[in-house]
TIPA-713990 format. One record per residue: residue in one letter; x, y, z of N, C-alpha, C in turn. Coordinates in steps of 0.1 Angstrom, whole numbers, plus 5000, padded with zeros to 4 digits. Each point is the difference from the previous one (the first is absolute). Example, Ala and Ser with C-alpha at 12.3 -4.5 7.8 and 13.67 -1.06 7.14 Angstrom:
REM residues 2
A513249435078499150125000500950125000S499650114993500950115000499250115008
//
This chain:
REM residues 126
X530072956426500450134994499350014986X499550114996499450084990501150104995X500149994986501250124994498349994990X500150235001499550054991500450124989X500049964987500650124989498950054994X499850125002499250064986500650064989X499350024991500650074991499050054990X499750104992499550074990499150145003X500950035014500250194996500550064989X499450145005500650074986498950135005X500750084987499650194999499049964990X498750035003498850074990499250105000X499450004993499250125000498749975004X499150135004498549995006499349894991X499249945006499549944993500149864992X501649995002500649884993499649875011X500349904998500249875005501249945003X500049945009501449915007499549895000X501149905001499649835004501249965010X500150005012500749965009500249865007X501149895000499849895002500950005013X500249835006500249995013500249864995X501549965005499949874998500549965010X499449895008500449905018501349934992X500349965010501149864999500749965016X499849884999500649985016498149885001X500350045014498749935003498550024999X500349994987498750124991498749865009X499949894997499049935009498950065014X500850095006499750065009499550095003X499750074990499550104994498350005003X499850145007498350005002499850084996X500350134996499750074995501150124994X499950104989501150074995499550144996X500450135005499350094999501050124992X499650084995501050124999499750125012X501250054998500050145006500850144997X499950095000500450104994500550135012X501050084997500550095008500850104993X499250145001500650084995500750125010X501150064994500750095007499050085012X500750025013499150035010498749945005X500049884995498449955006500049885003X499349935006500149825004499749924991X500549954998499849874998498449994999X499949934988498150004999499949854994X499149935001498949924993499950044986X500349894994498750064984499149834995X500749935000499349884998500549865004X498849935001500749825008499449934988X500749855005499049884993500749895009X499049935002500249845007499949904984X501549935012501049944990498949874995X499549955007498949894995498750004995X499550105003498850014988499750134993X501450065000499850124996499350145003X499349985009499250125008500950104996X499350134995500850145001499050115012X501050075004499950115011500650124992X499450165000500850084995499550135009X501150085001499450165008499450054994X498950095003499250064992500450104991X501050055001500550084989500349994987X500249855000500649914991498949934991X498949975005499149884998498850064984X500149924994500050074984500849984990X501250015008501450104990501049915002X500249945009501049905002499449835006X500749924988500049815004500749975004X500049895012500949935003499649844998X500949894993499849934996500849915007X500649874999501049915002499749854993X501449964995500349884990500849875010X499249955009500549925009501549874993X499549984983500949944995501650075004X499850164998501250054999500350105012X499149925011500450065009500150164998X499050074995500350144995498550075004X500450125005498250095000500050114996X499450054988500150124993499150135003X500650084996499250135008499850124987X498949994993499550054989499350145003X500450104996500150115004499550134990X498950025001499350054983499550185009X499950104990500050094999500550085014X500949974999501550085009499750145001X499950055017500350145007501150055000X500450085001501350075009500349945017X498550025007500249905011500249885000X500749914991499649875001501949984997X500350124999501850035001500749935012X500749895000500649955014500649894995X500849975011500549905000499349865009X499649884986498749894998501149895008X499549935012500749895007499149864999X500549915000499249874997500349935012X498849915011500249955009499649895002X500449905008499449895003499749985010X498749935006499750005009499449815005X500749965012499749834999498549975007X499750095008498449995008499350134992X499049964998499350114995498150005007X500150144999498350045008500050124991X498649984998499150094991499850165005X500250005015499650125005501450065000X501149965000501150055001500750014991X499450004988501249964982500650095002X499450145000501050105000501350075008X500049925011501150025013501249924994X501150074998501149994996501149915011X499449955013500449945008499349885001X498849934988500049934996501349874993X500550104991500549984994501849955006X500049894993501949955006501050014994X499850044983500749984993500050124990X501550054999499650184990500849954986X499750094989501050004989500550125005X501150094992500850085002499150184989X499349964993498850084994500650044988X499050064992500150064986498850104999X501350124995499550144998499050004988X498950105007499050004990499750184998X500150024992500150185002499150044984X498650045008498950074993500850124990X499950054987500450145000499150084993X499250085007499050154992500650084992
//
């Protein structure tokens, strides 16, 4: 088992920056890879970015890619999701996941993934 918390949502404004973290605990060892995902009112569940837990490879959806890092501190079991010049679209609620097998062609499939945090609201404001 995998327990995941994020934390460092919050209300900003256009333009501003977030720094969103994710911290494993449990059988963090097992770990292949750890992605975020986001879902706002009326819509699915989306992708926004991965990283494999061993050599750090990052994956990000194209919407994102620019404007948002994802990093991870294997010491602290933690993968951060750095978040620079913030839309109104980018308003949702941010989930952190873990995933024990991982494949390159499927980072973004949320059925990858085996392990959820509970998420943290992230709300653009124009």
């Amino acid at each position: 088992q995998v327990q995941l918390v994020e934390s460092g949502g919050g209300l900003v404004q256009v333009g501003d920056s977030l720094s969103l973290s994710c911290v494993a605990s449990g059988r963090t060892f097992t770990l292949a890879a750890v992605g975020w995902f986001r879902q706002s009112p009326g819509k699915e569940r989306e992708f926004v970015a991965a990283i494999t837990w061993d050599n750090g490879t990052p994956f990000y959806e194209d919407s994102v890619k620019g404007r948002f890092t994802i990093s991870r501190v294997t010491d602290k079991d933690t993968v951060y999701l750095q978040m620079n010049s913030l839309k109104p679209d980018d308003t949702a609620v941010y989930f952190c996941a873990a995933a024990l097998i991982f494949h390159a062609q499927i980072v973004d499939s949320d059925g990858v993934y085996a392990y959820w945090g509970q998420g943290t609201q992230v709300t653009v404001s124009s």
